[in-house]
N, C-alpha and C positions, 0 to 999 in steps of 0.2 A: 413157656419159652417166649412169649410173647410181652411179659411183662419187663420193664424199661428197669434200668439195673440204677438204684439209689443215686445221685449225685455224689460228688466227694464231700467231706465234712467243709473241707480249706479250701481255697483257688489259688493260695499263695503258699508256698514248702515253708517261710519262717515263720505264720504265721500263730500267735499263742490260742492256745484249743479254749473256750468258751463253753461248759457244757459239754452234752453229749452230741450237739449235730450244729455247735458254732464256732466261730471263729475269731480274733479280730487282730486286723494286718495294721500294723503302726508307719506311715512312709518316711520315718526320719526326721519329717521336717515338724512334726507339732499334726500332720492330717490322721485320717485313719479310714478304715471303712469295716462294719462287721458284716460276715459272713454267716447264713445258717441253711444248713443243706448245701451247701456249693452257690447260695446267688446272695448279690448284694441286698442286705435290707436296711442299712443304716450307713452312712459316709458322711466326712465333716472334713473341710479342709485346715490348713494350717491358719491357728489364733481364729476359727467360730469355735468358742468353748461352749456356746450355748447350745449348738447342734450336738453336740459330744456328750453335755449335761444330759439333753434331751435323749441321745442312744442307750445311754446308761442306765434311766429310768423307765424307757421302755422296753427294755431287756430283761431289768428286774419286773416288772410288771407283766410280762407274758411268760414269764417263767421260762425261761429260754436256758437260763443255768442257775444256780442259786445267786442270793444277791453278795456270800462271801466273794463267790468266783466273778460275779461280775466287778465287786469293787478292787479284788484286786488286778485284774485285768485293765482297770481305769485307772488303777493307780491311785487308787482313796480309801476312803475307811467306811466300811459300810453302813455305819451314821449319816454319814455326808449323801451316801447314795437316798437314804430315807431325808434328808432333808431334800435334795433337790425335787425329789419328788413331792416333799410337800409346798416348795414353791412352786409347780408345775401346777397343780392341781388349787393354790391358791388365784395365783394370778397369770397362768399360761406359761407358753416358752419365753416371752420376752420377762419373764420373773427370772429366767435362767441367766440373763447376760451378766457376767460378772460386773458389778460396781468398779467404777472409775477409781484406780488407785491414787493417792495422794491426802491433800488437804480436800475438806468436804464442803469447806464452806469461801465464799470470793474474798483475793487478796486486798488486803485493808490500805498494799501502796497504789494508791492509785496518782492520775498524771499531778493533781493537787497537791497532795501530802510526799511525792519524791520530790517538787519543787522547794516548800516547803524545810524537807531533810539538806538541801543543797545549801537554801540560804542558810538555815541556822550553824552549817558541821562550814562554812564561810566566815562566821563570828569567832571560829577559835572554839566554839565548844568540843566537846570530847564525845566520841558516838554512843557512850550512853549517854550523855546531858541531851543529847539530842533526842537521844528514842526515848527519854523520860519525857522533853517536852511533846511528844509526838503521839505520844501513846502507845510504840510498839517496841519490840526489842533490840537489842544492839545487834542479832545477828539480820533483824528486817535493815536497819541502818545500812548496813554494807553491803545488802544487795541491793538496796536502794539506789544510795553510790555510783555502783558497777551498772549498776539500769541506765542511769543517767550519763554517765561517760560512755556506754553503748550509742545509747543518742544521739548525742552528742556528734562521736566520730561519723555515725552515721549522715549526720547533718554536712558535717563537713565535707561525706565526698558527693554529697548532691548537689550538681552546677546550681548557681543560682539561677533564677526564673523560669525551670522546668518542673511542672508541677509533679509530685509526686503519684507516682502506680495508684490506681484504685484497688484496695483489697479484691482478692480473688475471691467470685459467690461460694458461698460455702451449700454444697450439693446436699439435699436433704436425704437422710438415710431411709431405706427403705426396713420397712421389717421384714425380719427374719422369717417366720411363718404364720401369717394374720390370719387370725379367725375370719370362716367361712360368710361372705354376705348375709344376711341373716335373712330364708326367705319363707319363715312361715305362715305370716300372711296369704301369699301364692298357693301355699298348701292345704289351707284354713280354707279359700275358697271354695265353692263345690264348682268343680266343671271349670276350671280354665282353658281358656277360649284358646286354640292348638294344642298349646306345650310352655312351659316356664323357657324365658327368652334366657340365653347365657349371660352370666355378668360377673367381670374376672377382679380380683383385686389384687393390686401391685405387692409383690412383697420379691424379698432376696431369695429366699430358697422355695423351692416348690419338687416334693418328693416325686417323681416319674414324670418330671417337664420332659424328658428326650422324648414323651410321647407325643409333643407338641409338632414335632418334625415331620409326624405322618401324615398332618393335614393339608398340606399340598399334595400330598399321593394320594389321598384321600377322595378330595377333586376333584382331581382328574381321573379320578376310575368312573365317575360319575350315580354313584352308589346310590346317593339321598336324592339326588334328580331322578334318577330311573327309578325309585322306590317313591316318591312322591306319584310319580306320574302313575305309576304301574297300582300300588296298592291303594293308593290314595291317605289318608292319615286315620292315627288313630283316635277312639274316643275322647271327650277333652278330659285333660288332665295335667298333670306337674311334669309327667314324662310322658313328651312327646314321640312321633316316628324316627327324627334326626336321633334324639338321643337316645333312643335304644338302639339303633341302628349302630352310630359311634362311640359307643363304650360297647358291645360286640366286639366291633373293630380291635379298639384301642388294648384290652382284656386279651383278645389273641395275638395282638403283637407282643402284648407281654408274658404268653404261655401260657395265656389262662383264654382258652377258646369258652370251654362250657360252661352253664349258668353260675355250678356250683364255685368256678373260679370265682366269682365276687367274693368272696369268705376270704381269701388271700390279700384281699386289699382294705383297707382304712377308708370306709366310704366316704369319709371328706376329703382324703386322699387324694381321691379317685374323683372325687368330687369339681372340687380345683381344677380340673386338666377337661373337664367337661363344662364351669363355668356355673357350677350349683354349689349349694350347700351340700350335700351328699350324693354320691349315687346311687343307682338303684342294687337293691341287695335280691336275691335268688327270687325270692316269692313274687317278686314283682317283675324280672326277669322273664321270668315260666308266664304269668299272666300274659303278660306284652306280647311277647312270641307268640303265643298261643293262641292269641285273636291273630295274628300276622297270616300263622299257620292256618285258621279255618276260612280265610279269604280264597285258598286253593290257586294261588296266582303267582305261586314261588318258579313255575318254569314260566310264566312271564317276566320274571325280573330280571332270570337268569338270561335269556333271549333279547331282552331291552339293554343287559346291560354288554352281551357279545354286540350287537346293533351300537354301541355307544362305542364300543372298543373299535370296531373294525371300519366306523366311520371317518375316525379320526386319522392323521398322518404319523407313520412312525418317523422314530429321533432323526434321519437323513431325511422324513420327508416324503420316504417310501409310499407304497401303497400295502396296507396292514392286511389288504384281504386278497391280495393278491397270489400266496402262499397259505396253507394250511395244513397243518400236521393232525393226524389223528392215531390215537393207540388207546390200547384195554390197558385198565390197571387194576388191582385188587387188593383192595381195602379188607385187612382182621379186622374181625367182626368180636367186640368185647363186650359186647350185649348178653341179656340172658334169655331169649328167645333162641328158637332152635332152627336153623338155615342151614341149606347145604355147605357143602365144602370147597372150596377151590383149590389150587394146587400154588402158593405161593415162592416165588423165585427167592426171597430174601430171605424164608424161613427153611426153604428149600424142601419140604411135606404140604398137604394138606391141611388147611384150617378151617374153620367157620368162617364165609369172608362175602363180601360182596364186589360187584364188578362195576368197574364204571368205565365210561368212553370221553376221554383228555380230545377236547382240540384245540389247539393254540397255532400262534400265528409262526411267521419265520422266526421269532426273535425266544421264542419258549414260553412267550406272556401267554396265561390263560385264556382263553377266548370262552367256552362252553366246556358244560361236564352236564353230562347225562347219564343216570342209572341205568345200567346194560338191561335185558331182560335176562333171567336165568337160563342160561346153556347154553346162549345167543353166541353166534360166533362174532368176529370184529368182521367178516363182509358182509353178514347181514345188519348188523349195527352201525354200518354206514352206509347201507340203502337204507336204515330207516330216518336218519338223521341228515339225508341229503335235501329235503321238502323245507327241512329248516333252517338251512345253512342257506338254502338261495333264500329265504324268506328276509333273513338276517342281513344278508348282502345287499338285498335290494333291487339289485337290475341282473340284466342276462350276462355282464362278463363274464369269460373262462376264470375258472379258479385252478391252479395246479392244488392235488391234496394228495401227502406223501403218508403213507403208511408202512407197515412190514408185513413179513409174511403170512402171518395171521389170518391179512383179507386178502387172501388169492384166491382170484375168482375172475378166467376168462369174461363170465356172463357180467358181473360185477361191471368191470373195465367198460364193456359193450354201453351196458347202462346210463354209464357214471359220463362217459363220451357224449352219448347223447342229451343229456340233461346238463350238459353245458361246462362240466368240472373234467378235467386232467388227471391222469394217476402218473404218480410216480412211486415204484415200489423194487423189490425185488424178485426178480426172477423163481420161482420155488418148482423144485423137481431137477432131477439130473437133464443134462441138454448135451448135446456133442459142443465140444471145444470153437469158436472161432478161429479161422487161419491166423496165423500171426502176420501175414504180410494187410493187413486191412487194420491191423494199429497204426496210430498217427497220435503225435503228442496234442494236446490240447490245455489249457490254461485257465482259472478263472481270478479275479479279485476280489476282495471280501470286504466287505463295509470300511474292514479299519487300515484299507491300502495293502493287505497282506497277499500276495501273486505265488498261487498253487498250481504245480502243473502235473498232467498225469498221461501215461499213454493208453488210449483206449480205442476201441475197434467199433463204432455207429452202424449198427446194420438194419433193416427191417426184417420181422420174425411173424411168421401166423401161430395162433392159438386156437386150437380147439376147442371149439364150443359144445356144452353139454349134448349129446345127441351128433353130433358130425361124425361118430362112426357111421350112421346109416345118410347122414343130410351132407357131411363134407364140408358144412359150416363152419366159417373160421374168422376169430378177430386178427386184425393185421393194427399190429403196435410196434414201435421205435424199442431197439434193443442195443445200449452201452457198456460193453464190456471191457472191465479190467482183468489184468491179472496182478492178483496178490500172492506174497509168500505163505508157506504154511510151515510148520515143524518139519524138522528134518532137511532143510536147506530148500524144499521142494516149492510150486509155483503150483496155483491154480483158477481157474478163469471164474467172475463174478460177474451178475447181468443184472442190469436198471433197465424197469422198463416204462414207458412215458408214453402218453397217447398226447404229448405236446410235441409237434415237428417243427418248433420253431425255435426251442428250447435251446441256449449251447451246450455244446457237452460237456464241456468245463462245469457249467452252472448246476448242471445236472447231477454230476459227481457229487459237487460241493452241496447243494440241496439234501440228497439223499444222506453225507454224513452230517452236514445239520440237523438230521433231525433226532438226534438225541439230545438235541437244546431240551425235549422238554422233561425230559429226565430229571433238568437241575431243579433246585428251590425254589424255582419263582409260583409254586401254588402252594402258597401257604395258608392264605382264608380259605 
């Protein structure tokens, strides 16, 4: 149940079928792009025939569907497909650009011999007497001619004593896709001193550049700063800390998280977009990690780099650590080791699965993730993650951290008050109703100018603390009550409750339903 149900063959309904798991969508205009398993692996826009050459041949050569089915899907004869391919492999993709159509060789009228044609067809000769004495043919004569009377009029409507436009520079073409810098040297070395330095070279197309776009996100997460500082680097070699670190990255933005995803990509590919001649492939991968791994300093990284995040100002300027959300989630477990079970909400039964504790900030960005311990509830999991989260913060301010039901826990609250952080959660257990005359509307605004308003009833509530049957002990927290509709037309009253008395109630509301921000996609690494 857990396994992810195949991609579709096509992403496009017209597109003609390629094989058993490809595609390829034609856009009308001369582009195209193929398709296999449902994701792009080949696209060429309208008039690059060399890109398209280059699809074609690599199609046939990974056997993606026979080379009858690929030439007739290109529209050639599958002769033609075996030649490109032997131009490929003779002298690269730029062997693929089609030859310039026309004459092969430069025209023989040049500005001398159309002078030349002018005086002589001036004498009264005949245009072949002329192209006999000229050396070319009668139909060069009368383009010659027609060159010259072009001229000509052109002269004429140039005022006199303005000197003529300077030709426009003519912009040097880039290649289409240049072999990789060539850095065996570098690798020939023993013990290069860091890491091989990136070094890119210019060309027109570059297969998976949209992954160039990540490196300002990249940055600013401050990933290779906190992993410089934190792990310090590793042994020397060709591949250094940065660059295993960002092609990790780069590999999970493209859906390939784990090692074995390098096998999905063309390691000069992949190469290019990293500034090498190749990337690194699986075995080397597993090596790298794996000394990363026996440093034992991966919850230092992860703590350096919440400290990194919650330093910073969010997008208004905010203060990032000012709010904090905490929740359990639970992660199937596809391993073949044998772990308990959890009760998973998406698969709706029990799985093999492990538990982890999300904290993020107001906005749903990931702050921390830390592996639950087994059968840990979420209010002991955030007294045990409280020592870290001020560690992380830095100083004594209050933190408001909103949770749900899960960490109900009077004693919890009591704690969490004193050690400097706010709860905001929901009420759990039946309560008698608040009067309705102690509702009062209240308001709040939301980052993007959006004015919500809700009626809610603010009162103070004691909680019983463990043992106050015989002690009478009790916490005294802020209690916000709505009332929402339910099925059947009916109405029924809901409680937030906050050990912040300073909080609005507006903001409160709004807090508490924010906090399914972090439900969305923003934890993707």
């Amino acid at each position: 149940m857990t396994t992810q149900p195949p991609l579709p063959v096509a992403m496009v309904l017209d597109a003609a079928p390629l094989g058993l798991a490809g595609s390829l969508e034609r856009d009308g205009a001369g582009g195209g792009a193929v398709y296999l398993h449902g994701q792009v692996v080949f696209s060429w826009d309208a008039g690059d025939e060399a890109a398209r050459r280059w699809a074609a041949v690599k199609l046939a050569q990974m056997k993606a569907a026979p080379v009858g089915e690929v030439a007739a899907a290109f529209e050639v004869t599958p002769g033609m497909v075996w030649l490109w391919g032997q131009l490929l492999a003779a002298g690269g993709i730029v062997s693929l650009v089609p030859e310039k159509k026309g004459p092969k060789k430069a025209s023989r009228l040049s500005g001398d011999v159309i002078a030349r044609i002018v005086e002589l067809r001036g004498t009264g000769l005949s245009q072949q007497a002329v192209g006999d004495a000229v050396g070319v043919s009668e139909f060069s004569v009368r383009r010659a001619l027609k060159l010259a009377a072009g001229q000509g009029a052109e002269a004429a409507q140039t005022p006199t004593g303005e000197p003529e436009p300077a030709p426009a520079p003519v912009a040097a073409e880039l290649p289409v896709l240049p072999a990789p810098v060539a850095r065996s040297v570098e690798r020939a070395a023993a013990g290069v001193p860091g890491c091989a330095a990136p070094v890119f070279a210019p060309a027109a197309r570059i297969p998976h550049a949209g992954l160039f776009l990540a490196f300002p996100a990249l940055e600013r997460s401050g990933l290779l700063a906190c992993a410089r500082e934190t792990l310090g680097a590793l042994p020397n070699g060709f591949y250094g800390l940065d660059t295993i670190l960002i092609d990790a990255v780069l590999r999970a933005l493209a859906g390939q998280a784990r090692a074995e995803g390098a096998t999905r990509f063309t390691p000069q590919d992949l190469g290019r977009i990293l500034g090498l001649d190749r990337a690194p492939e699986v075995k080397t991968i597993r090596r790298k990690i794996g000394r990363l791994a026996e440093t034992g300093k991966a919850a230092e990284l992860i703590a350096a780099l919440a400290a990194h995040h919650l330093h910073a100002a969010g997008p208004g300027g905010e203060n990032l650590a000012a709010v904090l959300y905490v929740d359990g989630h639970v992660r199937a477990y596809q391993g073949t080791k044998k772990i308990g079970k959890l009760y998973s909400t998406r698969l709706k039964f029990p799985v093999p699965a492990t538990e982890e504790t999300w904290v993020s900030d107001a906005h749903g960005s990931p702050v921390l993730l830390v592996m639950a311990d087994p059968g840990a509830s979420l209010a002991s999991e955030l007294r045990r993650i409280l020592p870290e989260l001020r560690t992380i913060i830095g100083d004594s301010r209050r933190v408001l951290v909103g949770f749900d039901r899960g960490g109900w826990s009077p004693a919890l609250f009591a704690h969490m008050a004193a050690q400097g952080f706010d709860v905001l959660t929901w009420r759990k257990g039946k309560t008698e109703d608040i009067d309705a005359s102690l509702f009062t509307e209240v308001s709040h605004t939301d980052g993007h100018g959006e004015t919500r308003s809700w009626p809610v009833a603010d009162t103070l509530v004691d909680l019983p603390l463990a043992g106050s049957k015989t002690t009478g002990e009790v916490f005294q927290t802020r209690q916000i009550t709505r009332t929402v509709p339910t099925a059947g037309g009916a109405t029924r009253q809901i409680h937030i409750l906050t050990t912040d008395h300073d909080l609005p109630a507006g903001e409160a509301v709004y807090r508490m339903g924010a906090r399914w921000r972090q439900d969305e996609p923003h934890w993707v690494l």
